[in-house]
Every structure is written in structure tokens, then in C-alpha cells.
BANU-762860 format. One record per residue (C-alpha): x, y, z. Coordinates in steps of 0.1 Angstrom, whole numbers, padded with zeros to 4 digits, always signed. Layout:
XYZ
...
***
This chain:
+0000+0000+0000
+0016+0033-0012
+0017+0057+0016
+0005+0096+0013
+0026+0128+0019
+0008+0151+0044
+0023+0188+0034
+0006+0217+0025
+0014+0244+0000
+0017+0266+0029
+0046+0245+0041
+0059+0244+0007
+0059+0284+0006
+0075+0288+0040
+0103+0263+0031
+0110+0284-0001
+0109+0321+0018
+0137+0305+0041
+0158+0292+0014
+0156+0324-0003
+0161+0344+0031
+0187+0324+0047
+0169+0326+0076
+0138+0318+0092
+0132+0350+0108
+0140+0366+0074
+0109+0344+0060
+0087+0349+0086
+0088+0391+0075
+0085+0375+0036
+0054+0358+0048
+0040+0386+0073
+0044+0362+0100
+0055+0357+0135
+0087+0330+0136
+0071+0304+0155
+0044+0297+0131
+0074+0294+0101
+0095+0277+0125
+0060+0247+0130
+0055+0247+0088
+0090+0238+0086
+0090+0211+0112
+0055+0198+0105
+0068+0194+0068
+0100+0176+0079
+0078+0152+0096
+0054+0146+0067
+0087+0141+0044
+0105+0120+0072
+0139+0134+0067
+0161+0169+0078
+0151+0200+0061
+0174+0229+0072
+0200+0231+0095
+0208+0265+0114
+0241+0282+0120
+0236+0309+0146
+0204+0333+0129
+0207+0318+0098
+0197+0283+0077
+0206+0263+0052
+0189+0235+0030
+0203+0203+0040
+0210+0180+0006
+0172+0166+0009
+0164+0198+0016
+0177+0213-0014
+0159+0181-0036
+0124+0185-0019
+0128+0226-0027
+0134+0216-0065
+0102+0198-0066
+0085+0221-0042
+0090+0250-0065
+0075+0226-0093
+0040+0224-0072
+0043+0262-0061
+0041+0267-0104
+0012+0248-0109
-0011+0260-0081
+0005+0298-0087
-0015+0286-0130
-0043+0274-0112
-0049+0302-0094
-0041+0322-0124
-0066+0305-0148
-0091+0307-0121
-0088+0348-0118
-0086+0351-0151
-0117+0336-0162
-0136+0357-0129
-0127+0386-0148
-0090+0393-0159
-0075+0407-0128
-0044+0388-0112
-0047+0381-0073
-0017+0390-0075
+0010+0404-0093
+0048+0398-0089
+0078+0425-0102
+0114+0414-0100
+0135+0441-0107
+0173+0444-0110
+0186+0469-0083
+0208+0489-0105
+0178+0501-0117
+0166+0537-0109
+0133+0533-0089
+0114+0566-0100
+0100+0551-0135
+0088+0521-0109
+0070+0542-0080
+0050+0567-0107
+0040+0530-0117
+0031+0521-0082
+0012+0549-0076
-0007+0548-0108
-0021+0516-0100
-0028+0522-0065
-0044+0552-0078
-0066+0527-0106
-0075+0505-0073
-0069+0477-0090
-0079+0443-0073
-0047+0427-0075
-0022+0429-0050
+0014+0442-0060
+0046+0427-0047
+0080+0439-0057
+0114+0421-0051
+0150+0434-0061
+0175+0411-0073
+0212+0413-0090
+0221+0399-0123
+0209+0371-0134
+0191+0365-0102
+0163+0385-0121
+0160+0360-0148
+0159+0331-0128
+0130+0345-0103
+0107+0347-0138
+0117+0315-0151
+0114+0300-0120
+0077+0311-0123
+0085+0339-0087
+0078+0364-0109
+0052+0372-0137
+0073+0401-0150
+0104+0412-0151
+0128+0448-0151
+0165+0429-0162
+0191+0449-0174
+0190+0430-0208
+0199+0402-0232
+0232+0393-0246
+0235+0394-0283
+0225+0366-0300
+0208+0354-0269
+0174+0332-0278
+0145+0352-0266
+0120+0334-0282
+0103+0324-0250
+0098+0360-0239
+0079+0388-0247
+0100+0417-0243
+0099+0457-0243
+0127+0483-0243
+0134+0501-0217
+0156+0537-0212
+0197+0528-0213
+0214+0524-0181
+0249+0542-0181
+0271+0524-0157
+0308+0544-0145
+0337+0533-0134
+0347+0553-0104
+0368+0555-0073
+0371+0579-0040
+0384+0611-0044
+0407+0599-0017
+0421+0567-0028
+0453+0564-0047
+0442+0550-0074
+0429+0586-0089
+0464+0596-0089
+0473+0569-0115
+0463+0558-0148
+0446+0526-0141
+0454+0494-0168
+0426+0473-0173
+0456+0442-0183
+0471+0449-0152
+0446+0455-0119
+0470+0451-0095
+0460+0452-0058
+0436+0475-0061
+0404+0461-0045
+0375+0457-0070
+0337+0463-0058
+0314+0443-0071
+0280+0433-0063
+0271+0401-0059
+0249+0376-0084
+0216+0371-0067
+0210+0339-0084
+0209+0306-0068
+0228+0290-0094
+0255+0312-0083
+0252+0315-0051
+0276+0294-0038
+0306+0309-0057
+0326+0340-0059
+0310+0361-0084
+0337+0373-0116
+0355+0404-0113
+0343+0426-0141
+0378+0436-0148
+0403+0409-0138
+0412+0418-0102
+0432+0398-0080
+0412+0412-0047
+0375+0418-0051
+0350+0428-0027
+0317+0414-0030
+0286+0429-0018
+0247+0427-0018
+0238+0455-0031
+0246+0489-0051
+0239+0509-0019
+0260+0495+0002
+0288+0495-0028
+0283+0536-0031
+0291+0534+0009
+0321+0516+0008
+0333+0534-0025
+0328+0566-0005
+0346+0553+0022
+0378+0545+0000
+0377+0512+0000
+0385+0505-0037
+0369+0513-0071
+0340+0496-0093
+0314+0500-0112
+0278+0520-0103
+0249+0534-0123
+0252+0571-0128
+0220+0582-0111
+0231+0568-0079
+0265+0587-0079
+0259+0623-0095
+0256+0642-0070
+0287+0623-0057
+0303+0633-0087
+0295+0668-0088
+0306+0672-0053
+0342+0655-0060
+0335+0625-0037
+0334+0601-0061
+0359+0603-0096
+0359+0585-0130
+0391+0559-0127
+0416+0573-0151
+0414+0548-0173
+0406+0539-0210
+0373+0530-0204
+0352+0549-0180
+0314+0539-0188
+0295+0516-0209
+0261+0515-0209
+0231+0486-0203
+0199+0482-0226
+0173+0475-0199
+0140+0456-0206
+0109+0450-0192
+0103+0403-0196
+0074+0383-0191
+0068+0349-0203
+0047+0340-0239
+0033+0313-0225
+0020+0330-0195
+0003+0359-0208
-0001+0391-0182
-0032+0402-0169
-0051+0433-0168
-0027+0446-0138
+0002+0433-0157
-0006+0453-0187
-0011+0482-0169
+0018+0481-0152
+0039+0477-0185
+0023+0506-0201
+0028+0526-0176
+0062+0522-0174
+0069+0525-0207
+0051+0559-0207
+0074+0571-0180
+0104+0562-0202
***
């Protein structure tokens, strides 16, 4: 006699909030929850599955080896209820329960608020949840099916994107730049030959990547990896070494003199940004809205 798997897709959601946190306090403020209710899904769905879930180090988790397996599949069912649910608000009238943004951080966030507040203004009866995520992080969260739409900083060419529906977005100048303080202004700074300069870079948010060292963009031998470009302006302030940053979060850094361009060859390139969503999961009425009025605001 084949024996049945008690879990819920609550338990199922909780499990993927902490694996995405990295902890189970951080999933309990995902969730709008207080920790002991995450901290019973978790063990009432290690129980059902009969085998270790997580294991904690200090304030934070990780997914054991099963854990990491029953995730895989667990994202699989979260998929096909998040359709279900979809098909089912779609045919009471067109309106997503809810609607799900992943945006790339390097992004500037005015174009995305005058969005917000636009549908807030509609009253709309979806709800709106936005996460920020680095790199390719922001592809995986839509493919994964964690998103319905997507703000990524764009496709490589000759990439496929025959899957996708996409829509240009405004360019995203990135420059290379460096404390007024730090030594490096004083030089001319060669690409070929980094030296022991320390290179800032912020870290892939995907989980394919998580578990190793994100490339230097340049070739350095020591690079400094954060989480986001916030806390990258901080530390560049600060003089800690030079990278890369979007313009609009340094001009004013610029036009002070905190911040300088490397003196180097190349001192900016620029990103094509666009907005992604899936052909074969069409958007609803709030997504549509949502992507026309960003593409109004430029």
C-alpha cells in the first residue's frame, strides 16, 4: 500500500521564503508572519517528508542536501497552483490576485513608483509585490515562475528570446569610479594589469550562483563582494577601492568630487534594460497596466 505525503502548500511556501532568506526570521517578514508559526510549517513538513530539512548556523539556515531536492520539486507544485490560481482569476474577470515584479537593483526606482502609484491610484484588485534582485538572479525569479514580469538589465547578443515577450526600456549608463581619496585617482589605471587595487562588485543574486565568488568585471586579484549597489556607493565613499555603479546613484557624488571616474581607458558603458514576461503565461489586466505605464514614463 503506497503511503501519502501530508504537506501543504503553505509548508511548501515557507520552506521556499527561508531558502531564499537564509533565515527563518527573514521568512517569517516575507510571509507577514511571527517566527514560530514558520518555524512549526518547517518542522511539521520535515515530519510529513520523514527526513532533515534545514539546518541553522547561529540566525541563519541552510537546506540540507534533501532539503535542497524536496525545494526543487517544491517549486515545481508552487508553479502549478500559482497557474491554477491564475486560470481561475482570469476567467472571474481578468484581474491577477496578485502580481509579482522582480527588478534588477541597479535600476533607478522613479520610473517604478510613478507605476506604483498609478495603479494604487486605478484601485486595482490585484495585490502588487516587488522584489530586487542582481544579475541574473532577475532572470531566474521569472523563469522560475516567482515572478510574472520582469525589469533585467537586458539580453546578450544573439541570446534566444523566443520564450519571452520583451519591451525596451531607457539605457542604463554604468561608470567606473573611485574615491576622491584613494590612490588610485592619482594613476592611470590598466585594465591588463589591476594590480591590488580592491574591486567592488556586487554580488549575483541567483541561486545557481550563489555558492561561488561572483567574476570580477575587470580581472582583479582582490574583489570585494557585496549585496547591493547601496552598500557599494558606501564603501566606495569610504575609499575602500573602485567599481562599477549606475550614474544616477553617484551624480551628485560626482559633482561634489566625492566620487571620480578611474583614469582609465574605459570609464562607462552602458546597459539596454527591458521590461520580460513569459509568452506562454500571458499578463493580466494589472500586468498590462503596469507595463504601459512604465513605458510611458520612459
Amino acid at each position: 500500500m503506497t503511503s501519502q505525503l501530508n504537506f501543504t502548500l503553505d509548508q511548501l511556501r515557507v520552506l521556499d521564503a527561508a531558502a531564499a532568506e537564509g533565515s527563518l526570521a527573514g521568512a517569517a517578514r516575507r510571509l507577514h508572519r511571527v517566527p514560530s508559526a514558520i518555524t512549526y510549517q518547517v518542522q511539521e513538513l520535515e515530519s510529513a517528508v520523514g527526513v532533515p530539512l534545514i539546518e541553522r548556523a547561529g540566525r541563519s539556515v541552510r537546506l540540507t542536501a534533501a532539503g535542497e531536492r524536496i525545494l526543487l520539486a517544491a517549486r515545481e507544485v508552487l508553479y502549478a497552483a500559482s497557474d491554477l490560481e491564475r486560470v481561475a482569476t482570469d476567467l472571474a474577470g481578468g484581474w491577477e490576485s496578485e502580481l509579482r515584479v522582480v527588478v534588477d537593483g541597479a535600476l533607478p526606482l522613479e520610473p517604478l513608483t510613478s507605476s506604483i502609484l498609478r495603479l494604487a491610484a486605478a484601485e486595482i484588485p490585484s495585490r502588487l509585490r516587488l522584489d530586487v534582485q542582481y544579475k541574473e538572479g532577475v532572470l531566474d525569479s521569472l523563469a522560475s515562475g516567482a515572478a510574472d514580469l520582469a525589469l533585467y538589465l537586458g539580453f546578450d547578443a544573439g541570446t534566444d528570446t523566443s520564450a519571452w515577450e520583451v519591451r525596451p526600456l531607457a539605457p542604463l549608463e554604468m561608470l567606473l569610479v573611485v574615491s576622491a581619496v584613494h590612490p588610485l585617482r592619482e594613476r592611470t589605471f590598466d585594465p591588463d594589469r589591476p594590480g591590488h587595487d580592491i574591486e567592488l562588485v556586487v554580488r549575483d543574486s541567483s541561486p545557481m550562483r550563489s555558492g561561488a565568488s561572483s567574476a570580477s568585471f575587470i580581472g582583479s586579484r582582490n574583489v570585494f563582494h557585496l549585496s547591493d549597489f547601496h552598500s557599494k556607493r558606501v564603501a566606495l565613499l569610504a575609499g575602500v577601492g573602485y567599481g562599477w555603479i549606475p550614474r544616477h546613484l553617484v551624480a551628485d557624488d560626482l559633482e561634489a568630487g566625492r566620487l571620480v571616474l578611474v583614469p582609465a581607458s574605459l570609464q562607462s558603458w552602458t546597459y539596454e534594460p527591458v521590461i520580460v514576461w513569459g509568452r506562454q503565461r500571458p499578463l493580466g489586466r494589472a500586468g498590462r497596466l503596469f507595463v504601459d505605464s512604465l513605458l510611458e514614463a520612459g
